[in-house]
N, C-alpha and C positions, 0 to 999 in steps of 0.2 A: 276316733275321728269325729265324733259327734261334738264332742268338746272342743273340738278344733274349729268343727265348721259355726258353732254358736259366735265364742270369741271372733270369729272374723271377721261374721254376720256383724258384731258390735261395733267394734274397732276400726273394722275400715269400710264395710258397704254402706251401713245406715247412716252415718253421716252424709255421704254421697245420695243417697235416695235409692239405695240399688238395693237389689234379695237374691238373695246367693241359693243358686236353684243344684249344683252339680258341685261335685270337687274331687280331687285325684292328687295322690302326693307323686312326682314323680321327679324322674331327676335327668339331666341329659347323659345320651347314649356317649359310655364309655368314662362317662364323669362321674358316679354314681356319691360321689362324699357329697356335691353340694344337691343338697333334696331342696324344692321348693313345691308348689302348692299351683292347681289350673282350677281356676272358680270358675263355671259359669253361670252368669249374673244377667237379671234384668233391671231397668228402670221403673219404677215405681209410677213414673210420671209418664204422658199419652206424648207424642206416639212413643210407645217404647220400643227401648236401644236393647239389642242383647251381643255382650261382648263377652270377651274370654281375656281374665285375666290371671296374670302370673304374681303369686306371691313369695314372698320369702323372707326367712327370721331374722332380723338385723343380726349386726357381727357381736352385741354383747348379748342376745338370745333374750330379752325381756319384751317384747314387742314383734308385730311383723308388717310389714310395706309393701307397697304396690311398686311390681317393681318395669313389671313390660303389661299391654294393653291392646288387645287386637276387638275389632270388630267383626260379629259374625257372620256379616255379608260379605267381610272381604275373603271370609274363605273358602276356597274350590275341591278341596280334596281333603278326605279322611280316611288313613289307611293304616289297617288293624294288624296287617303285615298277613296273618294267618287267623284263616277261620273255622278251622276244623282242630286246631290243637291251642292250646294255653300258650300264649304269649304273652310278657309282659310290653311287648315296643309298642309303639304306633307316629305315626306320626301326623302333623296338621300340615296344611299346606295354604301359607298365608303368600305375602309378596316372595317367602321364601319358604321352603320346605323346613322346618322344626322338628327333629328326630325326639322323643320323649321315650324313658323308662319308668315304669310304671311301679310302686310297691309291690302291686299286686294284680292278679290279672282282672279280680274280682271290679277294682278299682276301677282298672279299665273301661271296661265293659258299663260299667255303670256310667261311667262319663260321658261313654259314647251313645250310650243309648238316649243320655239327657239332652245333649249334642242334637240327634234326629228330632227328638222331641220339639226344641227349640225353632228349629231349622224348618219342619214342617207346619209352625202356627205362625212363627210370626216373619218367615223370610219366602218372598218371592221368588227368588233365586234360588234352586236347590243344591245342596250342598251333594257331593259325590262321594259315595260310601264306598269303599274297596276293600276287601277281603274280610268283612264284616258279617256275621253267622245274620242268617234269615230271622231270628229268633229275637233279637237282639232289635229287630225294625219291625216297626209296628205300622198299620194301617194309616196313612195322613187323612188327616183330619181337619175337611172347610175350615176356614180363621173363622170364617161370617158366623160358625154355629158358638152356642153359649156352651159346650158341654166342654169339657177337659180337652186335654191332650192326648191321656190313656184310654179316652172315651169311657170311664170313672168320675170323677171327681179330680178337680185341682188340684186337693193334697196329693194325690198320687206324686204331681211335680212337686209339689210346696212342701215338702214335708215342715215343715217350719213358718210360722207365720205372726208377726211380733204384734203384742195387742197395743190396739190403739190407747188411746189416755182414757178416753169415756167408758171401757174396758175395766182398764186398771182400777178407774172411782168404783166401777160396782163392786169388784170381785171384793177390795178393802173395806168397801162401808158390810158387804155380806160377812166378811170374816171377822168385823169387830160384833156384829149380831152375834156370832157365835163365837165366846171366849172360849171354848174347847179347841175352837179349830186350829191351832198349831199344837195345841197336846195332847188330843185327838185327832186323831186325823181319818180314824176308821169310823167313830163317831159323825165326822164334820160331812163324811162321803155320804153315808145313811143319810142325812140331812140331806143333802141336797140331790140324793137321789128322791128320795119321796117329794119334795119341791118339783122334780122336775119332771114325775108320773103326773102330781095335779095339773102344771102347765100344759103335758101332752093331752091328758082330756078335757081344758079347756080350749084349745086349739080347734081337735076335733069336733068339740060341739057349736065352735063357730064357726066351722067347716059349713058343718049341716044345717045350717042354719043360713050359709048362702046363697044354695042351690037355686033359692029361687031368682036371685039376681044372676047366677050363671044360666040360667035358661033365657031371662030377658038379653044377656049378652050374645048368645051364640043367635036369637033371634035377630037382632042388628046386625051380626055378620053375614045371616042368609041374605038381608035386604042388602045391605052395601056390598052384596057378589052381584046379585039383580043388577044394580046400578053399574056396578063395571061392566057386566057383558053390552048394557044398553049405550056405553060409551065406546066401546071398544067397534061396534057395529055403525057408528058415525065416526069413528075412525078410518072405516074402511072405504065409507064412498068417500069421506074429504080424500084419501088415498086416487083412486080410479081418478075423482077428477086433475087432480095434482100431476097424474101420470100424463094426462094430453098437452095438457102447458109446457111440462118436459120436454117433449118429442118436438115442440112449436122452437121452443128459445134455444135447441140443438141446432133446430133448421139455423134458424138467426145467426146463431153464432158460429159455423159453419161455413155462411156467407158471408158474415166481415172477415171472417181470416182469412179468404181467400182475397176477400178485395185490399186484405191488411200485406198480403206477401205480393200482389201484385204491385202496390204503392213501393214498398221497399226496393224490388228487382228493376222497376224504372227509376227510382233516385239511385240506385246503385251504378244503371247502365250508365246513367248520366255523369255520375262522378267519374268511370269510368272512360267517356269520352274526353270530357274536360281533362282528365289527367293526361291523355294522348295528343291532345293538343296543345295543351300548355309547356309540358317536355319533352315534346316530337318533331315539333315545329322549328324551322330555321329560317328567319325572315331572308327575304330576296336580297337585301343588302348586303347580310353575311354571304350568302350561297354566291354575289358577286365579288367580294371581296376575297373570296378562296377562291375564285378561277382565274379572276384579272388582277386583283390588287395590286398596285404598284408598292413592291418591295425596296424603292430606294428612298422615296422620302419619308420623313415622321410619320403626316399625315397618315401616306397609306401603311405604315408600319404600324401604326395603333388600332387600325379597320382591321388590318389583315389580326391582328394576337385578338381583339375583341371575337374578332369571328370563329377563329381558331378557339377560343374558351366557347363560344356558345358552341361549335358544332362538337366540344369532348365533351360539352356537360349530356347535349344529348343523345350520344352515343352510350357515356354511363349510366344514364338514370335506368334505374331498378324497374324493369320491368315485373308484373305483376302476372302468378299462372294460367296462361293459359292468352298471355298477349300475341307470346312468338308466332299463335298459331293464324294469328290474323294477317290477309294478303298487304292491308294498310300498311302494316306496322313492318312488314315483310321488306315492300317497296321501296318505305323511306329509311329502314336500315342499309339499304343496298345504296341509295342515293347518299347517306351520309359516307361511305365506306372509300364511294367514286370521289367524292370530295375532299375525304381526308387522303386519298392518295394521291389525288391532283393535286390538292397545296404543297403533299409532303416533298412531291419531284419539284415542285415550280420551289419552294425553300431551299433546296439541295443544291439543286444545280447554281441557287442563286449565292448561295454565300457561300460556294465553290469559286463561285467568281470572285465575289468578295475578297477571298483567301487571296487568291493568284494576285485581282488588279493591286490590294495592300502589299503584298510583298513585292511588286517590283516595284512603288513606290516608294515604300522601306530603305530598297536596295540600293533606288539611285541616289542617296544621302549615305552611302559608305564608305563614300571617296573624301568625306568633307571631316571626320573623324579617325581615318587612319593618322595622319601626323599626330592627332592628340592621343593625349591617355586618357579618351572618353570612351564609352560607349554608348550608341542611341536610344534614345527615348522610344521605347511604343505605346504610349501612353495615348497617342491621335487615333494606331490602329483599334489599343482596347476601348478609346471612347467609341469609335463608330461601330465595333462587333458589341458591344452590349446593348446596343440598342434592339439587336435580337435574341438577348436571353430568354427573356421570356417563351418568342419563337422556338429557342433550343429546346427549351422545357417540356413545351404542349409534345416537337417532336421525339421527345424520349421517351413522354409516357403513350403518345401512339405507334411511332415507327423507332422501334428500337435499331431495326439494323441499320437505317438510314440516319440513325442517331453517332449510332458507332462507327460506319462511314465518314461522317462528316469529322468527329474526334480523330478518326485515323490520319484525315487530308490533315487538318489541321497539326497535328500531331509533324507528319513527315515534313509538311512543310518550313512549320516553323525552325523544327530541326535543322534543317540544312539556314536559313536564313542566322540562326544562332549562331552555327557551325561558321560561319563565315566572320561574321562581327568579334567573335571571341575569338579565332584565331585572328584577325588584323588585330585584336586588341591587346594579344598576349605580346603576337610580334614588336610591337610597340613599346611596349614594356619591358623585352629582353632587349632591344634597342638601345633603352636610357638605362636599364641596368650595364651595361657593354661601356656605355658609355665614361661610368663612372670610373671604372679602368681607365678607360681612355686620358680620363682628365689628369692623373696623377703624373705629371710630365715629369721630375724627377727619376720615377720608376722607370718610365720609360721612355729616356732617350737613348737606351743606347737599343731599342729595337725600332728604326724611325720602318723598316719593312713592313714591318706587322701593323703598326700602328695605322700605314697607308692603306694594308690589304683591309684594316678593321673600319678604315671611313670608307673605303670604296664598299665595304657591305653593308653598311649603314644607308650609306646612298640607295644600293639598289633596294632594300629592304620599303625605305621612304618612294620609291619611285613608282612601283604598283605590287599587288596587292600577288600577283602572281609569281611574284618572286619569294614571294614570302617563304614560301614553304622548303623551298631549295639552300635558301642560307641559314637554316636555323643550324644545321649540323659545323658550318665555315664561324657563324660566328658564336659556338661553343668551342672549336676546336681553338678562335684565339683568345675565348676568356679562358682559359686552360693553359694556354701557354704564358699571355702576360700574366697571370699568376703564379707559374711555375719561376720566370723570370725575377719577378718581385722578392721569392722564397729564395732560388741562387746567390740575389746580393745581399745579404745578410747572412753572417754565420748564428746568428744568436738563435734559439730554440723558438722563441716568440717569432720571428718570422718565420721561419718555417711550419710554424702552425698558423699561418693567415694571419696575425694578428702582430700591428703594428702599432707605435704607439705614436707615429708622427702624423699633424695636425690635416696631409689630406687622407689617410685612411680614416678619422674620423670624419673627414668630410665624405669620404664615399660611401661610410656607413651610412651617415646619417642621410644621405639624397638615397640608398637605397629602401631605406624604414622607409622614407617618405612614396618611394614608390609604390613599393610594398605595398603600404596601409591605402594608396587611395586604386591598387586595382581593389582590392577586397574590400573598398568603398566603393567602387562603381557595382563590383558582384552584389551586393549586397540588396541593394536597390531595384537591381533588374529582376533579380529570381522571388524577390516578395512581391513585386508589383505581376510579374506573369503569372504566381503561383494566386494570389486573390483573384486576377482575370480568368483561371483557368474556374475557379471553384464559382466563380459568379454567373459566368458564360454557361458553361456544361451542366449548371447546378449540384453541385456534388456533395450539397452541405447538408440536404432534406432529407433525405432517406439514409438509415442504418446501415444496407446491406444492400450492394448491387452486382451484377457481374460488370467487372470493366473491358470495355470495348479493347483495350489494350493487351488483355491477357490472352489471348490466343497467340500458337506458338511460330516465328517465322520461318520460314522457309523458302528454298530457292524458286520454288512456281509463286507464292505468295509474298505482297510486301506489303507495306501501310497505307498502300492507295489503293488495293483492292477493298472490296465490302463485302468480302467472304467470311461466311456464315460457321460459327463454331459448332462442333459435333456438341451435344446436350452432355455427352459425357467430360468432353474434354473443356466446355463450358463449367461446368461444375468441378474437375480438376482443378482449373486453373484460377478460380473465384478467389476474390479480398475477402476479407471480414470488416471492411468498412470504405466508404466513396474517401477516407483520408488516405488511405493507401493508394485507389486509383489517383488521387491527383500527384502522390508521390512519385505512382508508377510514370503519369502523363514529363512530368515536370523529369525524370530521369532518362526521358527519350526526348526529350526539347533539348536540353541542356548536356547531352552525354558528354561533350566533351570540356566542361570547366574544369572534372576534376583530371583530366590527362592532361589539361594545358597547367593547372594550380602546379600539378606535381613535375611539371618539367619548368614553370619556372622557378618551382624551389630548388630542383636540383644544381638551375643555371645559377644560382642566388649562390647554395653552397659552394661550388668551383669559384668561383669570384673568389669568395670567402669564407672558409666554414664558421666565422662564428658569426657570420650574418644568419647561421638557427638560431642564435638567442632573440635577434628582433622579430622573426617569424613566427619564432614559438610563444613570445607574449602578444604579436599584434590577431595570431591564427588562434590563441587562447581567448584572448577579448573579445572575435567577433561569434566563435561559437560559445562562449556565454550569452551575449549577447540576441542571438539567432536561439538556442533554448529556451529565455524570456521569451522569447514572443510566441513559439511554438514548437514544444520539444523534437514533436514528431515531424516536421518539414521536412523538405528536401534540403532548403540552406543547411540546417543544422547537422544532417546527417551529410552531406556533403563534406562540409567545412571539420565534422569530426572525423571523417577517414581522411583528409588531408591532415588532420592534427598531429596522425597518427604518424603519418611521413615527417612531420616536422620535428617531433619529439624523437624520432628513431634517430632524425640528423645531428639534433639536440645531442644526443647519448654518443653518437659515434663521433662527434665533435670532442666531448670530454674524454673518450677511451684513447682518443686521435692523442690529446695532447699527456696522457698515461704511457700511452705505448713511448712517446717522441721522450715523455722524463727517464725510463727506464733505458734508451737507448743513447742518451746524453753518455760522451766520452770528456775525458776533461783531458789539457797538454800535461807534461812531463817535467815542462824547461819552465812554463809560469805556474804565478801562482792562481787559486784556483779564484780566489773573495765571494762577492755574493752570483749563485749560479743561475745562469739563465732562466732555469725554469720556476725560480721563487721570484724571478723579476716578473716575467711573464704572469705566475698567477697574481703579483699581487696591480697588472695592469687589466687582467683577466675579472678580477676581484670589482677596479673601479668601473671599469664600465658596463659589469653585470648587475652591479647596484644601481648604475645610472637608468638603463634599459627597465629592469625589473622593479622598479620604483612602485608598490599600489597595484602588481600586475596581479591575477588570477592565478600564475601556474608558479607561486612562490614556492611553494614548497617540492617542484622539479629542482630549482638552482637548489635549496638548500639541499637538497641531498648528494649533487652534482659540486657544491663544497666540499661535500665531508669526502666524495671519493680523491677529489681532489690534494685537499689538505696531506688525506690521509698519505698520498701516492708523496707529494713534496717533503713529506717526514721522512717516507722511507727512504727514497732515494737521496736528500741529504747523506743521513748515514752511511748509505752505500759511495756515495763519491767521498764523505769523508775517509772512508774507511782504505779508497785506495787510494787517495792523494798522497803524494813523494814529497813535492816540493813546501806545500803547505800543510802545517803538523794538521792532525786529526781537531783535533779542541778550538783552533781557527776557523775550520771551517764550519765546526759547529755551533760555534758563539755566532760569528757574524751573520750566520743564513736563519738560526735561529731568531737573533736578534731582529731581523730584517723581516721576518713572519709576524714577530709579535710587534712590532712596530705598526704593522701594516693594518693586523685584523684588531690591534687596539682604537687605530685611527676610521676606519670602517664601520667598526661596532656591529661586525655581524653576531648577530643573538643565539646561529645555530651552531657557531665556532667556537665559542666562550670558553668549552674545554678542551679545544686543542689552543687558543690564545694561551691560558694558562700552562698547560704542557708548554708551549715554546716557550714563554718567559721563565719555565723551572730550568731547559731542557741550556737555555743561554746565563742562566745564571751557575748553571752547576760547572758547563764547561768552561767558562770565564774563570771560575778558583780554579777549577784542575791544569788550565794553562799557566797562570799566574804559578801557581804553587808548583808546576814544575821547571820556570821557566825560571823563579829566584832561586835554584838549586845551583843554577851555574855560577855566580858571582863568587860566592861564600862555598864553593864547592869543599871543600879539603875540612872548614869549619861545622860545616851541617855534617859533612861524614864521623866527624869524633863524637860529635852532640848524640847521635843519632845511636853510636854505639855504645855512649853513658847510657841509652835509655835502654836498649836491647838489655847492660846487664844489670840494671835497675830491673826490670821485666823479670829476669830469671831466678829473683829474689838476693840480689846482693841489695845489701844497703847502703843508701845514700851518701851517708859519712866516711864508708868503705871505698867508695870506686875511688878515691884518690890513693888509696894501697894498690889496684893494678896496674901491674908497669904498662900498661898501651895507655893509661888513662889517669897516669901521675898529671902532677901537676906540672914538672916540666914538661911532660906533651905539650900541657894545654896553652901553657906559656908560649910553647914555639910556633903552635897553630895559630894562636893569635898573632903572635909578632908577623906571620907571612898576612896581614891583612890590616896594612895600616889605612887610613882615610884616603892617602890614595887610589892604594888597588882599589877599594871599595867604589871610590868615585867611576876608576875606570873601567869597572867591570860593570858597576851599573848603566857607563855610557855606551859597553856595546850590548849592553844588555837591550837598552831603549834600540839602537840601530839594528839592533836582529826583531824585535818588533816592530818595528816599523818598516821590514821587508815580508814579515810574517802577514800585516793586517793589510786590506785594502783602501782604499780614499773615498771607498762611495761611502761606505757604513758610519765612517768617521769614529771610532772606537779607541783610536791610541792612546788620546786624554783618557778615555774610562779603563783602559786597563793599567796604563800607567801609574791613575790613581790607586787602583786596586793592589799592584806591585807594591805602591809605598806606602798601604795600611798594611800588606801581608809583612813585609819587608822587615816592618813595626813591632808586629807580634813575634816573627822570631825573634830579633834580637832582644824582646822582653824574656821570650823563652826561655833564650839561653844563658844571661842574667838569672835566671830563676835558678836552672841546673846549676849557675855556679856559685851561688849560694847557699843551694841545698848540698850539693856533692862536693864543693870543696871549700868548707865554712873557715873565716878566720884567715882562709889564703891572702886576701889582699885584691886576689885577679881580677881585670878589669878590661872591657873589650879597650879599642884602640880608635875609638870613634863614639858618639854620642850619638840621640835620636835627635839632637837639634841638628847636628853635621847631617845626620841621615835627609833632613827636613829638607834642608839649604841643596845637598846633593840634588835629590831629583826633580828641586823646586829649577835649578840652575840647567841641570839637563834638559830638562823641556822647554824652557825660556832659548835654549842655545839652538834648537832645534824647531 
């Protein structure tokens, strides 16, 4: 260990300025492979540092490092674990506790005791020993005195101590005196012991030889003690007198701080007053202006809200502890209290009046907008009520109930005045929708009754406002029936699903859009300009979170003109989570009944007409787009989306309407069938859903309302073709097919593109199968011999052979041909053309196309059969009885004839 601790002494401290006083191999508990080395070191240099450091053998084991670094005032505990038996643990206790295993205990112990050592000279902070043997702690020892640590000598700690340089010159210049002394060495020792007996008795006889200047010194020390005691005793009376000056400049300062806390508690009181005056005070103007102020013109409307703000501001202001207790402050809380309740009843009652005198002013202008499809303006009553917002405001945040009183009047009132304007305005609107029935005189001349019964309630409907309500049920019961009448003269499917294709049903669609769109232009206008007056008036937009005046629950003893107080429970039950909700709540009891009148005049809208959903459902789509842009959350917007929802339901029953009506198509017996109502219908259905939904919002509703569509007119084609008598099956499927892909070609709708091409495969495939069964009958007797060279061709007879079976010698074939000279051929092809041209219909116009198709197919047999006779009976000579120029001329001449 010795050799250990020199090298490290070398290697790592004395470069540093350090001396390695203590050392310990030890290694962490439980880890015991990696050993490393606890030095503890001081500094060479003042004031010295004594730390504890960790070393350890680098990984190629030729060297060792510094590897951790603690200083020995940062540590508080040293615990030896056991002090009565051999232990090797212990641990240090720095920022963290350090468990350490020790080689040996011997090791230990010594560490720890260099540790105390350390700890009691040069640290003011004592370090805390724990289960550490009494034996092992030595006596602490003054810093201030010169003597050791062990109360010995230094080297006790030092065992080691490196010589200086002016060291090292002597010991070399003495050892080259003496060339024995590296090969001698017992020699070189004699030597310099005898040197060093001379030195000792020259020492001592300069000892004794001092004496006498040690006598003259300790003589100097008696006289400079003299001289301290003589100082020490004019210390003492400068003292006594120093003490009375004290007890003087106590008094003194004593009485400034009292005159010092006096100064303070009267600038305090003072601030204190001034503060109670400055926001206590309500000048005589205000405190008039809240008893009399005339609440009708500006003037006094600006006195009365200025006063109103100064008498809340000082009613809030932040009193300071211990104000309340004062009678002043007592008084003028009470006076403000009378004030704020005087204004708040002389407010109430006043724009109570307000309410009333504006609505029967309102009212008497209702007479001047029944005839029209307007409805009026409040734009005069919300200028003159805002001129008390601010009023509203002060009384929300003092008198809340009289706040929600006043929202209730208002509230009920406006309501019934609503209720009145929108019903004359709906009236008015089922009126000119009624009308446009009316106008279609064609339709209806042969009901001239109805038509009288339908002006005579138009009349009374226009004549007052009281009638109103009595003829809504008279005049739906006659748009009901001239609709039912409209549907009776027509057998075609298209009328009977409302939908006509002559120019005044377009005309009555289109004044009906028109109506349409400008009630839900008037709505539109009225419910965003109420809904900003309501949020500007009531202020509803400032605060987060309020209870709304509106949510308490009604009841038959309670209505919206009472100003009855909610339970605190049923108050917080019934709470928004935002003043946007109350004004939805407000604006949903103003306006309750737009969405019962919206949804009764859609309903009147659909009786008329059912496919008057499709202008509802794109003009009620546009406005609640439109109403979402401005504010998702509104009333319009959620309005106009639950009406949406009625319109799209009508929408849908509209398209199943005309589903159910193609499944229930019958077709006659005795005609024929050509193209069927309900492919004419969609593809009228088709243009004016394009016309309507041009750029609209709810595009992709009609596209899907195609495809059920589409899909419905495929199927039931089939099914009519499939029981048609009179017209073959392939007729009815070429021409109605035909008449699809014509349609959705000319259209160009983008979401049919694969049922267009299905139609155009579905009329090209049944065109060859009609043709191809249809030139069977001309050449009947000739296609059945051809037909049965090929069958025994198929069963492996060969070509050159079928002229050896007797069905299919070549006298057959001869006689077969001979029954088919260019006559028959001509006149079998001309009833051939007259059964197609009873077959096909006139609207399609198709007879040129299959005709033509007949006389390229016409073509390829008779090349056919040339072939077969070629192949099957070579060298014969046989030759049909007609050519493909005759064939050419033939049906060039029949069609010309025809």
């Amino acid at each position: 260990m010795t050799a250990i601790k020199h090298a490290l002494q070398r290697d790592i401290f004395t470069p540093n300025d350090e001396r390695l006083l203590g050392i310990v191999n030890v290694c962490k508990a439980g880890k015991k492979k990696k050993n490393c080395f606890l030095c503890a070191t001081v500094t060479t240099e003042r004031p010295v540092q004594v730390k504890v450091v960790k070393v350890k053998k680098s990984d190629k084991g030729d060297f060792y490092k510094r590897q951790q670094t603690w200083e020995l005032r940062d540590l508080t505990e040293v615990d030896a674990k056991d002090a009565s038996k051999e232990n090797p643990e212990f641990d240090l206790h720095f920022e963290k506790v350090y468990r350490w295993l020790a080689s040996s205990t011997a090791e230990k112990n010594s560490f720890i005791s260099c540790i105390w050592k350390l700890n009691q000279r040069y640290l003011r902070k004592k370090v805390e020993f724990v289960n550490v043997s009494s034996q092992l702690l030595e006596e602490s020892v003054p810093s201030g005195e010169s003597q050791s640590v062990a109360g010995g000598d230094e080297d006790a700690l030092d065992d080691y101590q490196e010589l200086s340089t002016r060291e090292e010159q002597d010991i070399e210049s003495m050892m080259e005196m003496c060339e024995y002394a590296i090969s001698n060495a017992e020699a070189f020792a004699e030597q310099l012991s005898k040197e060093l007996q001379v030195l000792d008795g020259a020492n001592i006889q300069s000892i004794m030889a001092s004496e006498k200047q040690v006598n003259i010194l300790m003589q100097l020390l008696d006289e400079a003690l003299a001289e301290v005691d003589t100082i020490e005793g004019k210390l003492s009376s400068y003292e006594e007198m120093l003490q009375s000056v004290k007890e003087q400049m106590d008094q003194i300062s004593q009485s400034n701080r009292l005159i010092q806390i006096s100064n303070t508690n009267n600038g305090k009181l003072l601030d204190e007053i001034q503060f109670l005056v400055n926001y206590m005070d309500l000048s005589k103007g205000h405190i008039r202006a809240l008893q009399d102020g005339d609440l009708t013109s500006p003037k006094g409307i600006e006195a009365c809200i200025n006063a109103s703000e100064a008498l809340l501001q000082c009613m809030n202001v932040a009193l300071r502890p211990g104000h309340e207790k004062l009678m002043a402050v007592t008084q003028q809380q009470l006076l403000f209290a009378e004030l704020r309740d005087t204004f708040a009843r002389r407010l109430t009652n006043h724009l109570n009046n307000v309410f009333v005198h504006q609505g029967h002013d309102q009212s008497s202008t209702l007479s001047q907008h029944t005839a029209e499809l307007t409805l009026p303006k409040h734009s005069p009553l919300h200028r003159d009520l805002l001129r008390y917002a601010k009023l509203m405001e002060w009384l929300k945040n003092t008198h809340r109930e009289k706040y929600e009183g006043l929202s209730r009047t208002y509230v009920d009132y406006m309501s019934r005045l609503y209720e009145r304007e929108i019903k004359d305005f709906f009236e008015v609107a089922k009126i000119k929708m009624a009308g446009t029935t009316k106008e279609a005189k064609g339709k209806f001349a042969t009901l001239p009754r109805k038509e009288s019964a339908l002006k005579q309630e138009t009349e009374s409907l226009h004549g007052s406002s009281g009638k109103l309500t009595g003829s809504t049920s008279s005049l739906n019961k006659l748009t009901v029936q001239g609709s039912n009448s409209r549907r009776s003269q027509s057998s075609s499917l298209l009328d009977m699903g409302n939908m006509s294709a002559s120019d005044l049903d377009v005309a009555d669609r289109t004044k009906f859009d028109k109506i349409f769109e400008q009630v839900l232009s008037e709505l539109e206008p009225l419910c965003l300009a109420e809904q900003d007056f309501i949020s500007k008036f009531f202020k509803l937009q400032q605060h987060p979170t309020v209870t709304p005046p509106l949510a308490q629950p009604e009841t038959e003893e309670s209505d919206w003109r009472t100003p009855s107080r909610v339970p605190p429970q049923a108050e917080h039950r019934h709470s928004l989570s935002s003043e946007k909700d109350m004004v939805r709540l407000m604006m949903n009891k103003i306006f309750q009944s737009i969405e019962t009148e919206l949804n009764s005049l859609i309903a009147l809208g659909d009786k008329i007409d059912s496919f008057n959903s499709l202008y509802m459902l794109v003009k009620m789509s546009h406005h609640v787009w439109t109403a979402e842009n401005v504010d998702p959350a509104s009333y319009l917007s959620t309005t106009l989306g639950n009406v949406l929802v009625t319109v799209k339901r009508n929408f849908d029953k509209c398209i199943s309407g005309q589903i159910r009506q193609m499944e229930e198509v019958k077709i006659s017996k005795k005609s024929k069938v050509g193209i069927l109502l309900f492919v004419a219908g969609f593809e009228e259905f088709a243009e004016l859903a394009e016309t309507i939904f041009r750029n609209a919002e709810r595009r992709g509703d009609l596209d899907k309302a195609y495809v059920k569509l589409i899909r419905a007119v495929f199927m039931n084609v089939e099914k009519v073709a499939n029981e048609s008598q009179k017209t073959p099956r392939d007729v009815v499927m070429m021409e109605n097919f035909h008449h699809i892909f014509s349609t959705l070609s000319r259209l160009k709708i983008s979401c049919l593109d694969a049922e267009r091409r299905e139609a155009k495969h579905k009329y090209t495939d049944h065109l060859q199968s009609y043709v191809i069964n249809s030139l069977g009958q001309p050449l009947e007797k000739l296609n059945h011999f051809f037909e049965g060279v090929e069958a025994r061709v198929a069963q492996g007879v060969r070509e050159e052979e079928v002229s050896y079976q007797l069905a299919f010698n070549k006298q057959e074939l001869r006689k077969v041909i001979k029954e088919y000279p260019g006559k028959e051929v001509k006149k079998g092809l001309d009833n051939l053309y007259k059964k197609v041209d009873k077959h096909l219909c006139e609207e399609e116009s198709l007879l040129q196309v299959v005709w033509h198709s007949m006389q390229d197919e016409f073509i390829r047999q008779y090349k056919h059969f040339e072939d077969l006779i070629g192949r099957c009976y070579p060298g014969s000579g046989i030759t049909m009885e007609f050519t493909i120029q005759d064939m050419l001329e033939y049906f060039s001449s029949i069609a010309q004839s025809h």
